[in-house]
C-alpha positions as a printed NumPy array, in Angstrom:
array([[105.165, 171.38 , 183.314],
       [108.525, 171.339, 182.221],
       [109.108, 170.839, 178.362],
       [110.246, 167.748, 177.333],
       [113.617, 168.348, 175.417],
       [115.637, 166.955, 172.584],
       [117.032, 163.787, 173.571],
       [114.65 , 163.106, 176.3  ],
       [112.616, 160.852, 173.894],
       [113.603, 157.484, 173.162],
       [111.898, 155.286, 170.592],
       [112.372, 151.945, 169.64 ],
       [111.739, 151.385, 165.649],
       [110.685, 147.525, 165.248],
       [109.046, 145.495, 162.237],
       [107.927, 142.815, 160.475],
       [105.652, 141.021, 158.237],
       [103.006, 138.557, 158.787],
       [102.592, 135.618, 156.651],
       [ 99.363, 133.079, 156.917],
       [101.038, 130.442, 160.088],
       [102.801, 132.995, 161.792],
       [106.055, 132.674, 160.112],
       [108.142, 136.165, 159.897],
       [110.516, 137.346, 157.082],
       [111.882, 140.405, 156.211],
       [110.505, 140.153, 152.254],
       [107.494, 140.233, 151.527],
       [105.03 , 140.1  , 148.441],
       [103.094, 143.147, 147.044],
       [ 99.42 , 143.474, 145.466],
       [ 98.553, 147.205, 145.63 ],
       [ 97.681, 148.619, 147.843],
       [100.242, 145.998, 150.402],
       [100.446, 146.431, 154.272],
       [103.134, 146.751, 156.006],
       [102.68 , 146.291, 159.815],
       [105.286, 147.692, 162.238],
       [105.614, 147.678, 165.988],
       [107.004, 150.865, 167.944],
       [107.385, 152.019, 170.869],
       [108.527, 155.55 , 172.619],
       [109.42 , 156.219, 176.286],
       [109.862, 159.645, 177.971],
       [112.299, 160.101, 180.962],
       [110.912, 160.8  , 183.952],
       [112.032, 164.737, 183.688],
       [107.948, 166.24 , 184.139],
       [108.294, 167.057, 180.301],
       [105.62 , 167.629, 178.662],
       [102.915, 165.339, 177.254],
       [102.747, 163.326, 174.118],
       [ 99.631, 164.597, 172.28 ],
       [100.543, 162.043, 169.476],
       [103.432, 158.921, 168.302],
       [103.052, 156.248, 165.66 ],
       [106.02 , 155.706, 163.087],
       [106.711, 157.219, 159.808],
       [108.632, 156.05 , 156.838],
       [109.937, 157.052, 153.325],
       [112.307, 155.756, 150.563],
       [114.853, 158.872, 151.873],
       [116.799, 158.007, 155.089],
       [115.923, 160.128, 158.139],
       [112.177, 160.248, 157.155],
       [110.173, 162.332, 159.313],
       [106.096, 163.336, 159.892],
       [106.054, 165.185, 156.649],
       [106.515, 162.366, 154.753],
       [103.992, 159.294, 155.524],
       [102.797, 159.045, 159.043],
       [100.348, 157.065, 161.239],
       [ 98.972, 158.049, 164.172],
       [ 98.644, 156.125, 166.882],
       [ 97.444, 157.218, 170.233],
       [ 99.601, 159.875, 173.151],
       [101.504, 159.13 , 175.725],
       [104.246, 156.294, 176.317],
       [104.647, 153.04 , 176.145],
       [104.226, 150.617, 173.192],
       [101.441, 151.013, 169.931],
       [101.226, 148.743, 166.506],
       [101.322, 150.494, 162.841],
       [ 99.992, 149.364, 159.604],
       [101.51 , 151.07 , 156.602],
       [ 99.353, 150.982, 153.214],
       [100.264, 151.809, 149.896],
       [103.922, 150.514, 149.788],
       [105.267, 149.989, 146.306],
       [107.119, 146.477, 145.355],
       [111.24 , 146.1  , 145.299],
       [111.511, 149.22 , 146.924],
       [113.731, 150.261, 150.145],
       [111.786, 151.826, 152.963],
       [113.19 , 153.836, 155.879],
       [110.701, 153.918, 158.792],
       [111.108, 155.353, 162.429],
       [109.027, 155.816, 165.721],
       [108.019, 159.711, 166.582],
       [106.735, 161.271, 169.384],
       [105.009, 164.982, 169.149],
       [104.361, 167.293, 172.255],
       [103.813, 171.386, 172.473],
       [107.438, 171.984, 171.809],
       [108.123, 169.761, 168.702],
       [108.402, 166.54 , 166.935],
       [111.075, 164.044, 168.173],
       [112.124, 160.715, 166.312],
       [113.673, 156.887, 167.099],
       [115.964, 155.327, 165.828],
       [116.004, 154.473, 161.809],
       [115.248, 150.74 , 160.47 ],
       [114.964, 150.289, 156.616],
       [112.891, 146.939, 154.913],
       [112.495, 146.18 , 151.258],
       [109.286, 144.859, 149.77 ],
       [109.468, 141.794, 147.345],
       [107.07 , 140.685, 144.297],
       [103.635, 139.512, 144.56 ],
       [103.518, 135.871, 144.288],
       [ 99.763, 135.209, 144.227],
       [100.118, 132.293, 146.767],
       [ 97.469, 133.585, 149.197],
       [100.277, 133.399, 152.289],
       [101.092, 137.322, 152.312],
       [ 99.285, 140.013, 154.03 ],
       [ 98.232, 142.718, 152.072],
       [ 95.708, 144.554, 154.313],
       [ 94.054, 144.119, 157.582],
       [ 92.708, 146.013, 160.67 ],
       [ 93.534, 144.079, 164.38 ],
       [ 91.113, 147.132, 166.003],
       [ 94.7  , 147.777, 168.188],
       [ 93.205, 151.141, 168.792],
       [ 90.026, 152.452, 170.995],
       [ 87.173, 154.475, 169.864],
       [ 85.106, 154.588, 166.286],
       [ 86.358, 152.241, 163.362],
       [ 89.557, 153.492, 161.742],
       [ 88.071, 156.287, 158.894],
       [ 91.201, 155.302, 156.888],
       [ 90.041, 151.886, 156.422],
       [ 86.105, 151.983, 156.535],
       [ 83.438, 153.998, 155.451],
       [ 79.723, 153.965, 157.695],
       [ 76.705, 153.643, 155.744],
       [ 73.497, 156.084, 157.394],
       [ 70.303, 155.124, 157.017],
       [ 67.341, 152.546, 156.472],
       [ 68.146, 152.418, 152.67 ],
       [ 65.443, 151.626, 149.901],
       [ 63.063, 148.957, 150.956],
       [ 65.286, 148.127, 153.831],
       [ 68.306, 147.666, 151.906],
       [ 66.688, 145.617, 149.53 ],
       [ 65.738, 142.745, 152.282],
       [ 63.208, 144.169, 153.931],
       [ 65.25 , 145.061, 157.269],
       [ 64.42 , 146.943, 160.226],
       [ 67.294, 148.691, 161.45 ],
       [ 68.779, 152.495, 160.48 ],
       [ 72.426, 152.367, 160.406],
       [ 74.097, 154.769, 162.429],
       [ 77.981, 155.5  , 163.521],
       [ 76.995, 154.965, 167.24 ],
       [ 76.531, 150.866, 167.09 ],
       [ 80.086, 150.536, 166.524],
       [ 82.709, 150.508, 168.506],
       [ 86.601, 149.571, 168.695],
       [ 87.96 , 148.879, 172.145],
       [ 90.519, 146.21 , 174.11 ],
       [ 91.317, 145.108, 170.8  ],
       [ 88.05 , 144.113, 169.371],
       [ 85.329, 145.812, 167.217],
       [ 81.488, 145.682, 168.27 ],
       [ 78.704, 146.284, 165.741],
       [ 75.977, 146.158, 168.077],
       [ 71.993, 145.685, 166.859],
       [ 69.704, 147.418, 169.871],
       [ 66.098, 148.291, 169.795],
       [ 65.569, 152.083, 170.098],
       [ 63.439, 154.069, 167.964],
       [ 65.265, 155.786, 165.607],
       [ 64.596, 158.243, 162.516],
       [ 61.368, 155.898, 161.895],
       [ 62.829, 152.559, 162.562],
       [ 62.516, 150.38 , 165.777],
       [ 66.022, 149.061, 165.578],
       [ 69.821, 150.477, 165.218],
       [ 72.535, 148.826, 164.042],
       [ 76.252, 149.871, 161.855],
       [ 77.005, 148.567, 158.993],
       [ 81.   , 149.305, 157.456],
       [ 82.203, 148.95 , 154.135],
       [ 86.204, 149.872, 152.736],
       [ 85.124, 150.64 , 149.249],
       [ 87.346, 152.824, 147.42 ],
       [ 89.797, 152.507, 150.76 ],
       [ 90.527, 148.513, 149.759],
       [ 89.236, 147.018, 146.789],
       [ 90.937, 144.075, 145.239],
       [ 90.563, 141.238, 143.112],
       [ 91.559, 137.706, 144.475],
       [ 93.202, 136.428, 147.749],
       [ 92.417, 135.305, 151.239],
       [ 90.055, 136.915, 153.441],
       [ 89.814, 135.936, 157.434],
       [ 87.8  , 137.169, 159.977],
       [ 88.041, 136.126, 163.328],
       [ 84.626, 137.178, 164.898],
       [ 81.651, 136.008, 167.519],
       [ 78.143, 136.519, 166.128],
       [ 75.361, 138.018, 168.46 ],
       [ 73.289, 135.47 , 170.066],
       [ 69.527, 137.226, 169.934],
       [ 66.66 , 136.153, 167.741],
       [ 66.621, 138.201, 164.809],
       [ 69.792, 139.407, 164.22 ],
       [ 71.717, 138.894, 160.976],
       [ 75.116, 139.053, 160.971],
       [ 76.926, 139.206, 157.555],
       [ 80.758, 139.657, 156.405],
       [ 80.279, 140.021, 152.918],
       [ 81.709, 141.304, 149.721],
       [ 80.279, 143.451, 146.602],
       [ 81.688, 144.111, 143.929],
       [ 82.846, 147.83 , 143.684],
       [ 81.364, 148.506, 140.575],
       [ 77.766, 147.839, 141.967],
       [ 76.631, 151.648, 141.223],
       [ 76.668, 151.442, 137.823],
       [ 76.54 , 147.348, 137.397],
       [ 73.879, 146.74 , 139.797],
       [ 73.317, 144.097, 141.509],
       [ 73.253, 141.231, 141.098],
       [ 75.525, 141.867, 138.026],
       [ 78.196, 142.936, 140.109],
       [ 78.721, 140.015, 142.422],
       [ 78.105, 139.538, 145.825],
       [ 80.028, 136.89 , 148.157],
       [ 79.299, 136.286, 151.348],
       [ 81.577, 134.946, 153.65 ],
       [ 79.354, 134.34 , 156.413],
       [ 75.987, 134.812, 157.066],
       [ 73.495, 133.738, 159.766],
       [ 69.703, 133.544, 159.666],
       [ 68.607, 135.372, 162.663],
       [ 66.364, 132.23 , 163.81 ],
       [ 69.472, 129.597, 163.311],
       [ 72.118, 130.329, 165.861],
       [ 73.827, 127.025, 165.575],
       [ 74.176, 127.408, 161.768],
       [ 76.312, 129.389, 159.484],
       [ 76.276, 129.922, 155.828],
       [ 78.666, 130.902, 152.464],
       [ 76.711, 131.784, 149.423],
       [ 77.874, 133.567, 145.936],
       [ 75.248, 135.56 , 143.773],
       [ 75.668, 136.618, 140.573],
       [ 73.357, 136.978, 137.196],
       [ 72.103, 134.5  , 134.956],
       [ 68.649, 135.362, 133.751],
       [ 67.821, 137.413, 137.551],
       [ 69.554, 136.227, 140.658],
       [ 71.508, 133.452, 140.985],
       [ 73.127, 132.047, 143.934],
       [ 75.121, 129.165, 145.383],
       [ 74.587, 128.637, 148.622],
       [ 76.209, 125.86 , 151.392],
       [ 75.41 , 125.502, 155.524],
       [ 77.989, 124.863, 158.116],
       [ 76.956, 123.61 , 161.772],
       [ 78.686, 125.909, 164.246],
       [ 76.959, 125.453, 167.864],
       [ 79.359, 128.103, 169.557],
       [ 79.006, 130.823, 166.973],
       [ 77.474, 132.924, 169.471],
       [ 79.86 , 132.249, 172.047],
       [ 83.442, 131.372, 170.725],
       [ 85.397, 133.047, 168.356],
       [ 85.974, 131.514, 165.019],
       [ 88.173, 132.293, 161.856],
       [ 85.464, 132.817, 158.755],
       [ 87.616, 132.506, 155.653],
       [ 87.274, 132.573, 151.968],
       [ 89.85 , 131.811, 149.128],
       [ 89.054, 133.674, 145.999],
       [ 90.788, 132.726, 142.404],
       [ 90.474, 132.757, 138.716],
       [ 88.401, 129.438, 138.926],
       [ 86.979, 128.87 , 142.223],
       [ 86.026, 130.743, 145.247],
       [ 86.115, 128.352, 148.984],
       [ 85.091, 128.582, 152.382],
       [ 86.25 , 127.662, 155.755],
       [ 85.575, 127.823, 159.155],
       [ 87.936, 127.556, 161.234],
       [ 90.254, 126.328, 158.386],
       [ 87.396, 123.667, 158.023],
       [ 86.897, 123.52 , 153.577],
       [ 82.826, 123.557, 153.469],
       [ 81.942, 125.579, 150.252],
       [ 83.649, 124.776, 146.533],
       [ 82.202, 127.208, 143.586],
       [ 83.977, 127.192, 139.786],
       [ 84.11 , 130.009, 137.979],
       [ 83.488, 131.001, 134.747],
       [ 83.481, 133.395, 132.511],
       [ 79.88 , 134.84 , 132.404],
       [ 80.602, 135.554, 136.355],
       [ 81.256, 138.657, 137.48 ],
       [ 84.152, 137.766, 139.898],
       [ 87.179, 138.459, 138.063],
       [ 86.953, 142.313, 138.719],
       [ 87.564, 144.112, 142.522],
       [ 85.449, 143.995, 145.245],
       [ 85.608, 145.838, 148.83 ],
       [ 84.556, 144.25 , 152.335],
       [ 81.28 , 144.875, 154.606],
       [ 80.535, 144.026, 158.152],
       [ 76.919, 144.551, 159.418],
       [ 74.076, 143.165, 161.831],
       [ 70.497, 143.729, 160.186],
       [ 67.692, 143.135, 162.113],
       [ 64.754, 141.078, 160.396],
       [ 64.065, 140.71 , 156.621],
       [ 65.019, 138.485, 154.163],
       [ 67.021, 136.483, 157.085],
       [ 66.663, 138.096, 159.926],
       [ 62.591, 137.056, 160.166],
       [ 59.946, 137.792, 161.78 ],
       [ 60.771, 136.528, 165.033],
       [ 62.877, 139.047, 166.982],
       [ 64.081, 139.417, 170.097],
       [ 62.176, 141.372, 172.961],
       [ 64.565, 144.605, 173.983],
       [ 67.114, 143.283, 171.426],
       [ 70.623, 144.419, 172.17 ],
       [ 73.378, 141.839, 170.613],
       [ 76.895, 142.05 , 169.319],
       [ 79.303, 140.935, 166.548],
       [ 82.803, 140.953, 167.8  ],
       [ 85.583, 140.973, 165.532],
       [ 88.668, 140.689, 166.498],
       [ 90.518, 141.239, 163.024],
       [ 89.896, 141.82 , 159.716],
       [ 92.949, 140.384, 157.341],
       [ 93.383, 139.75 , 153.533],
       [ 96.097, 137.566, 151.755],
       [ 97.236, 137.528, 148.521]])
């Protein structure tokens, strides 16, 4: 196979911003660590060069950056692949290309620069997110797997051990599947994924466009703990959830915030959602100084105020799971259980 050769590669170098609505500038807000999503694309002529074994885009404040500098990878071959830069720094001037690597070298696109703006706490600006644009395992830049059946099943009394193989990313969506199996001990298997200490933040937007799994017993949860919860356990360090479902209840939803006051408290509202099994919907939650809301489907349900002696003024990271039975889940489970959340992104506004 003949080498492909300088020149040979052409990239195209495109980018933008999303703001909450779809509308597109080329400014946008910062709250550390801010995303930056791009959209590349490479082509090789049709010369029988050699393979691209990897491509994404890579960017610096010098002009001309190249692989050494910030990169992200993003599949072989040809044709077109997303980005999502992290870490960006605000009022700065970026210079970003497209890249394509095969056995004789690195070869680059042409050059597009972008400046970042100042965080204006509005909740309309994207500061993080995973769309699952790739295939395989969950991105290990943005989430970390908990293993295992943890103490007194998680502290619920759930059935399922966690494992990396109930998750998967592919056509654009991410499946945590629950299944029964034995397992290590346990009947069930399930994934559960956190981003602590990859995206932790305090206040903002979160939206998750996901289905829940339709079988008896499942629990599906996208949740939040504060990332302090080692050392301020819970339920000093906060929890929110952003939506839950009782594994019995497949037509109901629910938003609840826990946080101490003499033990556990908790706030806790239900929304009726018939298709959550079998439509996608947008779970959201606005978090503040004073108040924390939730929507479905950009439906206001859940109002909490804030206060002081609550611990939600502090960061917090993101989890997506499906237990099986406990607290929840119940007793009632599904015969050969095997049931899926879908998500198809994961976004946070600030």
């Amino acid at each position: 196979m003949r080498a492909m050769q300088r020149g040979h590669f052409t990239g195209t170098t495109d980018f933008y911003h999303r703001r909450r609505g779809g509308c597109f500038d080329d400014k946008f807000g910062f709250r550390a660590p801010i995303v930056f999503s791009a959209q590349s694309g490479g082509n090789i002529s049709d010369d029988g060069g050699a393979a691209i074994t990897a491509r994404g885009v890579c960017w610096s404040t010098l002009a001309n950056p190249t692989i050494a500098d910030n990169k992200t990878e993003d599949g072989t071959g040809t044709g077109s692949f997303s980005s999502v830069l992290n870490g960006l720094t605000p009022d700065t001037t970026y210079y970003l290309r497209s890249y394509a690597t095969n056995e004789t070298g690195t070869f680059y696109g042409d050059e597009q620069t972008f400046t970042t703006g100042v965080f204006n706490g509005d909740l309309d600006i994207l500061v993080w997110a995973d769309e699952f644009d790739y295939e395989g395992l969950p991105s290990s830049e943005n989430w970390n797997f908990e293993i295992g059946n943890g103490e007194w099943g998680w502290g619920n009394g759930e059935r399922q051990y966690y494992t990396r193989e109930n998750a998967n990313v592919s056509n654009g969506i991410l499946s945590i599947t629950a299944k029964k199996e034995d397992y290590r001990g346990s009947q069930y298997t399930s994934t559960r994924l956190n981003t602590l200490n990859k995206f932790d933040f305090t206040h903002g937007r979160v939206e998750v466009r996901a289905k829940l799994p339709a079988a008896k017993g499942t629990w599906p949860a996208i949740w939040m703990l504060g990332s302090d919860y080692l050392t301020n356990t819970w339920p000093r360090c906060g929890e929110i959830d952003i939506m839950e479902q009782k594994g019995q209840y497949k037509n109901t939803v629910l938003g609840t915030t826990h946080w101490y006051a003499n033990g556990n408290a908790s706030y806790s509202r239900n929304k009726n959602l018939p298709t959550s099994t079998t439509e996608f919907h947008v779970y959201a939650m606005e978090w503040t100084t004073t108040q924390i809301k939730m929507f479905v489907d950009d439906q206001h349900y859940y109002t909490i105020t804030l206060n002081d002696t609550m611990p939600f003024d502090s960061d917090f990271f993101i989890i997506l799971n499906v237990a099986v039975g406990g607290t929840l889940g119940g007793t009632n489970i599904e015969a050969d259980l095997e049931s899926s959340m879908e998500v198809d992104y994961v976004r946070v506004y600030q």
